[in-house]
VONU-990737 format. One record per atom (N, C-alpha, C, O, CB): y negated, z negated, x negated. Coordinates in steps of 0.1 Angstrom, whole numbers, padded with zeros to 4 digits, always signed. Glycine has a CB too. Layout:
YZX;...
***
This chain:
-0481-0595-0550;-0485-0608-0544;-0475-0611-0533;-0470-0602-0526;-0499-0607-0538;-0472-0625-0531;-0462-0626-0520;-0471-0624-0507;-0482-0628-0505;-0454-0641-0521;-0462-0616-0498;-0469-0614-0487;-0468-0627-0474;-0479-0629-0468;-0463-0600-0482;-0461-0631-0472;-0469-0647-0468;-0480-0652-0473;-0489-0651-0464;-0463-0658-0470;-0486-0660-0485;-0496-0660-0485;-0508-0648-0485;-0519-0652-0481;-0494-0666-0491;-0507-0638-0489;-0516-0629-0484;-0520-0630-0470;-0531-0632-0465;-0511-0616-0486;-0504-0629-0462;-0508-0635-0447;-0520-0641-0444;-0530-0637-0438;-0499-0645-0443;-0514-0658-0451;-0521-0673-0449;-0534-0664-0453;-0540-0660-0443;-0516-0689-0461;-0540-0660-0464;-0554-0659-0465;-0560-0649-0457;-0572-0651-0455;-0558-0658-0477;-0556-0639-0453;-0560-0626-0443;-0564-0633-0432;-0576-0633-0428;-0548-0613-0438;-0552-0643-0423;-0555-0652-0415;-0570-0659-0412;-0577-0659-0402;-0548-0661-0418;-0569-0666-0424;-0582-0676-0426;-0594-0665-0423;-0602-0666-0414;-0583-0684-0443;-0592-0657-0432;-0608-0648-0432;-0614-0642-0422;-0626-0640-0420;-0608-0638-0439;-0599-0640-0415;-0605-0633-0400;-0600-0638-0387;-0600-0631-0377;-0601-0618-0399;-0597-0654-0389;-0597-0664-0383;-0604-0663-0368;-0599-0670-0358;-0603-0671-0392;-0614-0656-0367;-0624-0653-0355;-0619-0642-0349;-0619-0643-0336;-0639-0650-0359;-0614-0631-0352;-0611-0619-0346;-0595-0614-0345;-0591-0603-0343;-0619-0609-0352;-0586-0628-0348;-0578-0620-0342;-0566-0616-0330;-0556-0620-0325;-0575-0618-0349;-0572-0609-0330;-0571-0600-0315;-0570-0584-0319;-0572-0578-0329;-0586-0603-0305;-0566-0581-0307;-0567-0565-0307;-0578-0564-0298;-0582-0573-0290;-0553-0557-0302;-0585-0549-0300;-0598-0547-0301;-0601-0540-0289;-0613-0540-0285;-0603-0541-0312;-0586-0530-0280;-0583-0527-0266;-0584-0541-0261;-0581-0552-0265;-0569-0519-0264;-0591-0536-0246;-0595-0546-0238;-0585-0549-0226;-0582-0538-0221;-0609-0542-0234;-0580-0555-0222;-0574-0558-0208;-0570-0573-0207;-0570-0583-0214;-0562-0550-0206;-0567-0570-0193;-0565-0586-0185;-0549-0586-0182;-0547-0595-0174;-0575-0589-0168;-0539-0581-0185;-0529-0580-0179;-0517-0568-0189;-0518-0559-0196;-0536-0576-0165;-0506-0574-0184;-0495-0562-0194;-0495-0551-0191;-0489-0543-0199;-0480-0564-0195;-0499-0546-0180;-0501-0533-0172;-0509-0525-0181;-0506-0515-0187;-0508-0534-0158;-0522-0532-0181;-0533-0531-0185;-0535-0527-0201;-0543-0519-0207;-0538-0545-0181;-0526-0535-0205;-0525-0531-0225;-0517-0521-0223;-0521-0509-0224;-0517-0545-0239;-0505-0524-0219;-0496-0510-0215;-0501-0498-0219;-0501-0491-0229;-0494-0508-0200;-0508-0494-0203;-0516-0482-0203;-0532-0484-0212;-0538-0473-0213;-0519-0478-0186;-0536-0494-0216;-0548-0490-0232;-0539-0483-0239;-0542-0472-0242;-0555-0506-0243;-0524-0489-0245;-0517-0488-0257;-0515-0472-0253;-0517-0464-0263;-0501-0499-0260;-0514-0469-0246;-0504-0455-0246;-0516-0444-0245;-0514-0433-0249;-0490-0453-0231;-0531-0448-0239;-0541-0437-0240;-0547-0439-0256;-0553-0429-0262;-0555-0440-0227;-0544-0454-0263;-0551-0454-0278;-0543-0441-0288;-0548-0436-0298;-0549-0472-0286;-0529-0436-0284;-0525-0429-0290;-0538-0416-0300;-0544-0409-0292;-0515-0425-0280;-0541-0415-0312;-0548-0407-0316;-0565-0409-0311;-0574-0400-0312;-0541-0396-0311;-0565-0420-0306;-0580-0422-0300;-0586-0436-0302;-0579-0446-0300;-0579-0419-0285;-0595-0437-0305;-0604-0449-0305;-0602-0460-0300;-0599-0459-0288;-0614-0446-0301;-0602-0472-0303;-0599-0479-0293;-0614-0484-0285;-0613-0492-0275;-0590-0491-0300;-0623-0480-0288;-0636-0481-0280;-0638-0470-0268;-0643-0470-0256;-0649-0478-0290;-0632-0460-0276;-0637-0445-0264;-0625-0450-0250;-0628-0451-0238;-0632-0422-0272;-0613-0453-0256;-0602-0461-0244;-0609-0471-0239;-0608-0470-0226;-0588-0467-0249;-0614-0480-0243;-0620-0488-0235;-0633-0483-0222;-0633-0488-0211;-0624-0497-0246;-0640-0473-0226;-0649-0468-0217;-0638-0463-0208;-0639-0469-0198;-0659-0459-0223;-0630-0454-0208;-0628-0446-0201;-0610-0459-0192;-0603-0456-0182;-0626-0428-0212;-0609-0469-0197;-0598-0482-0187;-0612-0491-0179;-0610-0499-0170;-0584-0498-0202;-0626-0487-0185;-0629-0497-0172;-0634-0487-0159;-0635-0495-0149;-0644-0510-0176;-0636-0481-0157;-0632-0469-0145;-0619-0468-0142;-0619-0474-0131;-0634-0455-0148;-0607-0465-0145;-0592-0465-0149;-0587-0475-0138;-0583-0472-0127;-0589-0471-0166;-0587-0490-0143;-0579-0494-0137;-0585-0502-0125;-0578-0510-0119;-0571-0500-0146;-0597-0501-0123;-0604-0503-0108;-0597-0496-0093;-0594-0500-0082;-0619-0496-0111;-0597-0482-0103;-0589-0470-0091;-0569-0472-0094;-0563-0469-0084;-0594-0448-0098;-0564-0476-0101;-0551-0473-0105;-0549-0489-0109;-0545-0490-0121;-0548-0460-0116;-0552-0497-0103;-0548-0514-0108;-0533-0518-0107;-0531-0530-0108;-0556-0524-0097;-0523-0508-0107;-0511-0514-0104;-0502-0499-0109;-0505-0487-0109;-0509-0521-0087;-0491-0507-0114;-0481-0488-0124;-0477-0486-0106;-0483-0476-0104;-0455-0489-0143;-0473-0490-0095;-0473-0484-0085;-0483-0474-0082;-0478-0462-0079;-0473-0491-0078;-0498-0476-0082;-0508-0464-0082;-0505-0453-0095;-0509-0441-0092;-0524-0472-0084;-0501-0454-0105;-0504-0446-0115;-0492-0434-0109;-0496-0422-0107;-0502-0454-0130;-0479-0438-0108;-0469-0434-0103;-0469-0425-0090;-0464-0414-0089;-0464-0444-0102;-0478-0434-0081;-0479-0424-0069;-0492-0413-0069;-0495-0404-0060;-0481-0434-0057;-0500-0416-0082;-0506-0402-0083;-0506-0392-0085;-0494-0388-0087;-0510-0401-0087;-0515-0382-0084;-0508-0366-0090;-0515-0366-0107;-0524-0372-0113;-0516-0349-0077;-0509-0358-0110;-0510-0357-0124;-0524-0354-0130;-0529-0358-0140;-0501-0348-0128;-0530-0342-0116;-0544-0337-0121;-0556-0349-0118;-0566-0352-0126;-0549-0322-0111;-0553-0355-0106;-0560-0367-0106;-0560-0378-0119;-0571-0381-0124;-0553-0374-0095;-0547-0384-0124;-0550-0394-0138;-0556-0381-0148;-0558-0386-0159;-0532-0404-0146;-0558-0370-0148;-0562-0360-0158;-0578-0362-0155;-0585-0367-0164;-0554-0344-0156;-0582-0360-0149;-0597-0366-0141;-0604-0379-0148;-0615-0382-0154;-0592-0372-0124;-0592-0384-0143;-0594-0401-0144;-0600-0404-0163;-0611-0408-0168;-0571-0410-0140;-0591-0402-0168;-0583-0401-0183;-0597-0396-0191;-0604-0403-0198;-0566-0387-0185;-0598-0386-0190;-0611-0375-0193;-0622-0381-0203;-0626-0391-0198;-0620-0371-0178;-0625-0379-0211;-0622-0370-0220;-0616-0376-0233;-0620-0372-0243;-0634-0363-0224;-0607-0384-0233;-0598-0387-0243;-0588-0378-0249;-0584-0369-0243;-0592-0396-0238;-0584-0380-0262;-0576-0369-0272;-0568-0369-0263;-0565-0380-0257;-0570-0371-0288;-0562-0356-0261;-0549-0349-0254;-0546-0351-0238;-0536-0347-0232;-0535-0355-0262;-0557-0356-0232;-0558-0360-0218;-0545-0356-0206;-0539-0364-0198;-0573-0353-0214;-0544-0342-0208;-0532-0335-0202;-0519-0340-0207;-0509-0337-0200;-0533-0321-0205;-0518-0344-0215;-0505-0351-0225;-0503-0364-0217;-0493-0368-0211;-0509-0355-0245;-0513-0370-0218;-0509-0386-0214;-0508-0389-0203;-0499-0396-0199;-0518-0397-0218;-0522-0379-0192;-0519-0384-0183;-0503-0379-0176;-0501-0382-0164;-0531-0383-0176;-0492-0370-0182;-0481-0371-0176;-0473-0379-0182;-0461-0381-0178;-0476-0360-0175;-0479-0386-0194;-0473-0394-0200;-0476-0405-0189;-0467-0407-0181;-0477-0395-0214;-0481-0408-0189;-0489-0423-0178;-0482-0416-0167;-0476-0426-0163;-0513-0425-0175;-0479-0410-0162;-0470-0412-0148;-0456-0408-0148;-0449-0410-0139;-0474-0403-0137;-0451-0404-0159;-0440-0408-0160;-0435-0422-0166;-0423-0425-0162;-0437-0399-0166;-0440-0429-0173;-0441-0442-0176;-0440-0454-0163;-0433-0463-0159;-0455-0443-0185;-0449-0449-0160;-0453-0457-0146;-0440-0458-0136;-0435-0469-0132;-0465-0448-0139;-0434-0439-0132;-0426-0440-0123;-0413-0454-0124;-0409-0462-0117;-0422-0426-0122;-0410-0448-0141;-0398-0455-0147;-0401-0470-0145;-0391-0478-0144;-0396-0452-0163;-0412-0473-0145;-0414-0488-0144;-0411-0493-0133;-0403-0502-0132;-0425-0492-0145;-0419-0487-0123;-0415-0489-0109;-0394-0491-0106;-0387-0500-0101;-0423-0473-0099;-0392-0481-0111;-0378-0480-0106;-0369-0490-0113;-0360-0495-0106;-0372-0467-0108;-0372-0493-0129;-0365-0504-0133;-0367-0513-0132;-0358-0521-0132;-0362-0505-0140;-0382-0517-0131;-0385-0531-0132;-0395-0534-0124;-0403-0543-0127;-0389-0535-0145;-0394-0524-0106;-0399-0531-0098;-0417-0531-0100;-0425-0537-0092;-0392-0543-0098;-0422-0523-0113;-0433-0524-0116;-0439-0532-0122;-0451-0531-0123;-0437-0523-0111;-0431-0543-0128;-0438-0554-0137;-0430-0552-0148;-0418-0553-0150;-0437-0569-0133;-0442-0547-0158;-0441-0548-0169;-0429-0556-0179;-0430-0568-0175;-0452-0550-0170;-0422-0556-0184;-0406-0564-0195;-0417-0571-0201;-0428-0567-0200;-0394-0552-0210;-0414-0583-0208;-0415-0588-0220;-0410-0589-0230;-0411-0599-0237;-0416-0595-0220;-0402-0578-0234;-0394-0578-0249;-0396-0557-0252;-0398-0548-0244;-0370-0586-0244;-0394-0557-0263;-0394-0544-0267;-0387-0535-0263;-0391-0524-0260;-0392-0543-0277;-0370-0543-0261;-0356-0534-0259;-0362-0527-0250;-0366-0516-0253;-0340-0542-0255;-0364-0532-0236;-0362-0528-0222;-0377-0520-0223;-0378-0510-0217;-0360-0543-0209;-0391-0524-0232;-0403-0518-0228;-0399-0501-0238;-0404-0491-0234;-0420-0529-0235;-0392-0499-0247;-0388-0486-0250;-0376-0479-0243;-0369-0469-0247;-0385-0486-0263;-0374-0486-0232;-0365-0476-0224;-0376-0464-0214;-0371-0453-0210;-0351-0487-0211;-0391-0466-0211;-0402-0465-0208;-0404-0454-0213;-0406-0456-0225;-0409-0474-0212;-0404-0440-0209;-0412-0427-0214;-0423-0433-0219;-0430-0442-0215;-0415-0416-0203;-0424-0425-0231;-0436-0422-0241;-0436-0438-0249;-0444-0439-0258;-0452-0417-0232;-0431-0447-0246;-0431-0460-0252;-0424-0458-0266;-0412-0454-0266;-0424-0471-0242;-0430-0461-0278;-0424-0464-0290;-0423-0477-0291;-0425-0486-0283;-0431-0459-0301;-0418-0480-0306;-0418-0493-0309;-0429-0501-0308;-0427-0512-0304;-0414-0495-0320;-0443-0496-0312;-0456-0496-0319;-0462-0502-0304;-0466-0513-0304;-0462-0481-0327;-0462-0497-0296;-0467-0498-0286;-0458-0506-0279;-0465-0509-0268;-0472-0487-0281;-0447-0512-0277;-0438-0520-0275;-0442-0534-0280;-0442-0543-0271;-0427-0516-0279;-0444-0536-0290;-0447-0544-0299;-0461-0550-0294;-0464-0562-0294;-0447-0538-0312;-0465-0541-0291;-0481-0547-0292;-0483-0552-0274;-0489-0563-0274;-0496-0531-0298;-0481-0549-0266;-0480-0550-0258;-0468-0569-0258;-0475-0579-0257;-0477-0535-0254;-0457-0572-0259;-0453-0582-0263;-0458-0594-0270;-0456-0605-0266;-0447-0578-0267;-0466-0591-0282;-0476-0597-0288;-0494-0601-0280;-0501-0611-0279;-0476-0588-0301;-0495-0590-0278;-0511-0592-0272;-0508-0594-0259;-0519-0596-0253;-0522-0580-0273;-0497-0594-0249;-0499-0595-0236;-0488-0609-0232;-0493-0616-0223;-0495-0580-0229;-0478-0614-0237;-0466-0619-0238;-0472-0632-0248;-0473-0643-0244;-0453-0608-0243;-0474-0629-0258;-0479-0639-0269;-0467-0642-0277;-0467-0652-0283;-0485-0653-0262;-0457-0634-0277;-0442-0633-0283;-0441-0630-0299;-0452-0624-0300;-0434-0620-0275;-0438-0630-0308;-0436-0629-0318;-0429-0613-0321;-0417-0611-0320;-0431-0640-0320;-0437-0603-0325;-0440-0592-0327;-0452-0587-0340;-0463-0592-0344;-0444-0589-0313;-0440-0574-0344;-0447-0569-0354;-0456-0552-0353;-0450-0541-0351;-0436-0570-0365;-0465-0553-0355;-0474-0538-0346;-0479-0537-0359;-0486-0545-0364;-0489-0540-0330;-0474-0524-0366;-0477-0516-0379;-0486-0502-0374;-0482-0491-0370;-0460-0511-0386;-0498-0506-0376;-0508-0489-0374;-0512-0487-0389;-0511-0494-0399;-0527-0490-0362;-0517-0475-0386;-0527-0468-0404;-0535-0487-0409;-0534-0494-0419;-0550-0447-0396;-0542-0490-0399;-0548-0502-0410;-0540-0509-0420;-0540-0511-0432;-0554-0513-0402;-0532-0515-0404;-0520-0525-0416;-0509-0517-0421;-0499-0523-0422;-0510-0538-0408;-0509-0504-0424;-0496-0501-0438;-0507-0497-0447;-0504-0499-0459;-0481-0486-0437;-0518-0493-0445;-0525-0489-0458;-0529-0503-0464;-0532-0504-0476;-0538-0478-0455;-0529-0514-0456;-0536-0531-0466;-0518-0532-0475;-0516-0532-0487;-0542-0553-0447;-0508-0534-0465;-0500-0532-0471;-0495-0523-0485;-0490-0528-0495;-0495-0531-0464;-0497-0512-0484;-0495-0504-0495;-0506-0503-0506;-0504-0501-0518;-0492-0490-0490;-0516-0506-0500;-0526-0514-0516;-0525-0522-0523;-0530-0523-0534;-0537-0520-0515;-0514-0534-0516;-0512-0546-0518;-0498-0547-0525;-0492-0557-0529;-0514-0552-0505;-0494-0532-0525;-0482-0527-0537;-0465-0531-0530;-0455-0535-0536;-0486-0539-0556;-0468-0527-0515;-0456-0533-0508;-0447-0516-0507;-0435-0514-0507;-0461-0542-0488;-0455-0509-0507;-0451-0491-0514;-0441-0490-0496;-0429-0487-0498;-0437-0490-0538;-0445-0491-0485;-0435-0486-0475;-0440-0472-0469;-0451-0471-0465;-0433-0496-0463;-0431-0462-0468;-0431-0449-0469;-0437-0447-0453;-0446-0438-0450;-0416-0443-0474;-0431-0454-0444;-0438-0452-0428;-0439-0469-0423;-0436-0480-0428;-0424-0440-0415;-0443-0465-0410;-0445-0482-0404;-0433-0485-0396;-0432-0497-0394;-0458-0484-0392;-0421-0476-0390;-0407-0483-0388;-0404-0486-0397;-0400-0498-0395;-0397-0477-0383;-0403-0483-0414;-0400-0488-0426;-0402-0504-0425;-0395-0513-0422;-0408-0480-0437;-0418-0503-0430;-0425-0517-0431;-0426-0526-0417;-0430-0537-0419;-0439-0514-0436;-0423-0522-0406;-0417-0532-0395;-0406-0542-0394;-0404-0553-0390;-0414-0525-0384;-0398-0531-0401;-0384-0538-0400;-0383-0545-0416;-0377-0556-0416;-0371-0526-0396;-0386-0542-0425;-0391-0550-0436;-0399-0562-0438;-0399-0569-0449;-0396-0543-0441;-0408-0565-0427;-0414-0578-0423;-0407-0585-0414;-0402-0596-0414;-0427-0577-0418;-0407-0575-0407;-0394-0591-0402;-0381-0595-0411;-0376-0606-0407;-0384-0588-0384;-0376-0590-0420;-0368-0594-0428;-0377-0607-0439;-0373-0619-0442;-0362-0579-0435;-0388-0602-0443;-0401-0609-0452;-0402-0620-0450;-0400-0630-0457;-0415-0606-0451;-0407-0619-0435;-0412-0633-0426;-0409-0637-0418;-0402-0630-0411;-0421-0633-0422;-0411-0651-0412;-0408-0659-0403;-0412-0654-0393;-0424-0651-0395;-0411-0670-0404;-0408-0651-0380;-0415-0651-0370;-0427-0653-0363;-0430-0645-0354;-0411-0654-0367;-0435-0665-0368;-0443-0670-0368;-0459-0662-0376;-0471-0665-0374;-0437-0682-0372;-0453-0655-0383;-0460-0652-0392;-0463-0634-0387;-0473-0626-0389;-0453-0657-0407;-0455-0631-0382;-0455-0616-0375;-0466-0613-0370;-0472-0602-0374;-0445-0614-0365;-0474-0621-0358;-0489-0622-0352;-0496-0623-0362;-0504-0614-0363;-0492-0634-0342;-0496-0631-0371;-0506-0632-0382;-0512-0623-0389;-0524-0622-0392;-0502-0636-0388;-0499-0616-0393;-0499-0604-0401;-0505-0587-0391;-0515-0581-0394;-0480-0603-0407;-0501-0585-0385;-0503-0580-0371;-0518-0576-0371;-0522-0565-0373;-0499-0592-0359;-0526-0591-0367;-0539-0590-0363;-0549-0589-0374;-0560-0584-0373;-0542-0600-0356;-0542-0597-0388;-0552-0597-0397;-0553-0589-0405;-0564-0586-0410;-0552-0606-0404;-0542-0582-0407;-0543-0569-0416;-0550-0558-0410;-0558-0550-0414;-0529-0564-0420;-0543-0561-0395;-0551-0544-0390;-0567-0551-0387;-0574-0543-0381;-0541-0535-0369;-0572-0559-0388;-0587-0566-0390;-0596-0560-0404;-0606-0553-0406;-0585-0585-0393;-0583-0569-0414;-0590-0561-0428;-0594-0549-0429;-0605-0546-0434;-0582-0559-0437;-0580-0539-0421;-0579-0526-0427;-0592-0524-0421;-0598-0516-0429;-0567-0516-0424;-0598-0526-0412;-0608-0521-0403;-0620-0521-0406;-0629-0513-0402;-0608-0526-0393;-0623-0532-0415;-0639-0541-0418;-0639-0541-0433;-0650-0538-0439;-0640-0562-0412;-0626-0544-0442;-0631-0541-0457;-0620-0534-0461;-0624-0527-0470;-0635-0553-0467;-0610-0533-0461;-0596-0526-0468;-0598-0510-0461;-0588-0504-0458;-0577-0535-0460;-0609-0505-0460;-0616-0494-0456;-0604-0479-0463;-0596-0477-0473;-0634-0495-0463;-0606-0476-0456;-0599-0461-0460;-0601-0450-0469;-0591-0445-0474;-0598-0455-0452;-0615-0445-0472;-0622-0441-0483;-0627-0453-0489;-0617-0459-0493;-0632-0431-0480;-0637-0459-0490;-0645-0469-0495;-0641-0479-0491;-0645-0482-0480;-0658-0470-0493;-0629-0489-0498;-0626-0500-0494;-0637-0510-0504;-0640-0507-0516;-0609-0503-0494;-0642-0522-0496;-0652-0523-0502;-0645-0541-0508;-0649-0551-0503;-0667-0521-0490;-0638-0541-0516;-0629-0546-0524;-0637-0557-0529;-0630-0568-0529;-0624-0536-0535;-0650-0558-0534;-0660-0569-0539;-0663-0580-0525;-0670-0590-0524;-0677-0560-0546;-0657-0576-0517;-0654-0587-0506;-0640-0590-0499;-0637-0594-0487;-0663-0583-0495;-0634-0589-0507;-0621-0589-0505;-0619-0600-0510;-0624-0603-0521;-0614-0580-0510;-0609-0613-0503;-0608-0626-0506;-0591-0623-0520;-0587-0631-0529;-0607-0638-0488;-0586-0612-0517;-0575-0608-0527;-0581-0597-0533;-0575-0587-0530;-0560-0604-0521;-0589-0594-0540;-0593-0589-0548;-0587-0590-0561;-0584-0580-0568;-0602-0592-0547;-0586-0603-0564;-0584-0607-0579;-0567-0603-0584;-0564-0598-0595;-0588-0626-0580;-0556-0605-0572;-0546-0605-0570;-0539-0585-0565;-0529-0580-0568;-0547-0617-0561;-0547-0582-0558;-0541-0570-0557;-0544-0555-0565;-0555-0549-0566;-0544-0568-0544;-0530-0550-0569;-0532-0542-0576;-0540-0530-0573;-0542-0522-0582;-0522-0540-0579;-0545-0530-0562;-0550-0511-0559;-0564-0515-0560;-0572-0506-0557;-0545-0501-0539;-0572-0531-0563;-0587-0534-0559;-0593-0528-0571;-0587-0528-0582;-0593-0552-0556;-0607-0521-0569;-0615-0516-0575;-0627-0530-0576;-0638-0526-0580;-0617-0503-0567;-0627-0538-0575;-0635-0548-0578;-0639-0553-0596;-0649-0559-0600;-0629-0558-0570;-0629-0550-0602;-0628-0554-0617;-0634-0540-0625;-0644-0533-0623;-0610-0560-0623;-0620-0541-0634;-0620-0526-0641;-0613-0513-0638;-0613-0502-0642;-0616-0527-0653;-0605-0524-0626;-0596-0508-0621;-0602-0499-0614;-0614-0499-0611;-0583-0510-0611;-0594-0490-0610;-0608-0474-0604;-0604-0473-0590;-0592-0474-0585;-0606-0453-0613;-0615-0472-0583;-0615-0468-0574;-0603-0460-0564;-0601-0449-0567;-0624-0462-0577;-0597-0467-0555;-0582-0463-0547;-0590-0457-0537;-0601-0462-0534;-0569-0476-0541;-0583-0447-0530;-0586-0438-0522;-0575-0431-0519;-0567-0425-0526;-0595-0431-0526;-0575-0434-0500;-0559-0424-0497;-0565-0422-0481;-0575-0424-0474;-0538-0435-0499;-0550-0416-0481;-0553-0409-0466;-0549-0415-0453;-0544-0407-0445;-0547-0395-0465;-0549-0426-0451;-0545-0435-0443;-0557-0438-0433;-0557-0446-0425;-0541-0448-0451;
***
């Protein structure tokens, strides 16, 4: 199926939600969600940023903390000891290059300890409103059902923006990782509500059998 219109109709369907599902008011704010969602929920992060950034409202506070303190803070999220030196080393770097306000472009947000593309991206897109492509397990597994076959998500990042228009990068972005979430399910994708059903090779809705992977 061409993946623009897949786009256009992923769009439409989830028309209402899209958004990313980490909560914040600010690029600081997605910043440090993006970098505690590593391996973790984006709900359990959300409990544990609205305590968070009440105490540490600025990468200046994160920076001038001690490490056991954001470990405190952080608690009980996957790898807690990991991030929170991740979160202050991030922070410091911020402060020093950019005065503490957050970049709006990727280049400069991956010069940023512990900053990947992924979280570069998303941060640009959900905080910036910039045109940005944010590839997680949801959206390569809708993708790779959908018979686009990309081996990792730097693969398929840089392959959509070659695909698509700019414009269409957010689109894709919010709706797929929507799908993947609510019906493009990971064991049990529940395919008989799938508005591409009829069109994608991996749906179990007809006569084909049941897809199942580890995404």
């Amino acid at each position: 199926m061409e993946l623009q219109k897949a786009v256009e109709i992923l769009s439409e369907t989830h028309k209402n939600d899209l958004h990313f599902d980490l909560e914040f008011s600010s690029p600081y704010e997605l910043l440090i969600a993006a970098l505690l969602a590593a391996q973790a929920s984006d709900e359990s992060v959300n409990e544990i940023t609205k305590g968070f950034f009440p105490k540490f409202p600025s990468a200046q506070a994160v920076a001038e903390a001690d490490v056991e303190t954001l470990e405190k803070a952080i608690y009980p999220v996957n790898f807690y000891k990991t991030k929170a030196k991740r979160l202050k080393e991030c922070c410091q770097a911020l402060v020093e290059k950019f005065h503490g306000e957050v970049p709006n472009n990727v280049e400069d947000l991956t010069e940023l300890p512990g900053v990947g593309k992924k979280t570069a991206s998303m941060v640009v897109l959900g905080a910036f409103g910039q045109p940005a492509v944010v590839v997680d397990r949801h959206v390569l597994r809708v993708l790779n059902r959908l018979g686009f076959s990309f081996k990792d998500a730097d693969v398929a990042e840089e392959e959509i923006r070659k695909m698509l228009p700019p414009e269409y990068w957010g689109k894709l972005s919010y709706s797929f990782m929507r799908h993947g979430k609510t019906i493009c399910l990971a064991r049990k994708p529940l395919c008989d509500k799938c508005p591409l059903k009829d069109c994608c090779p991996s749906s179990n809705a007809g006569s084909n059998s049941n897809q199942k992977d580890g995404f």
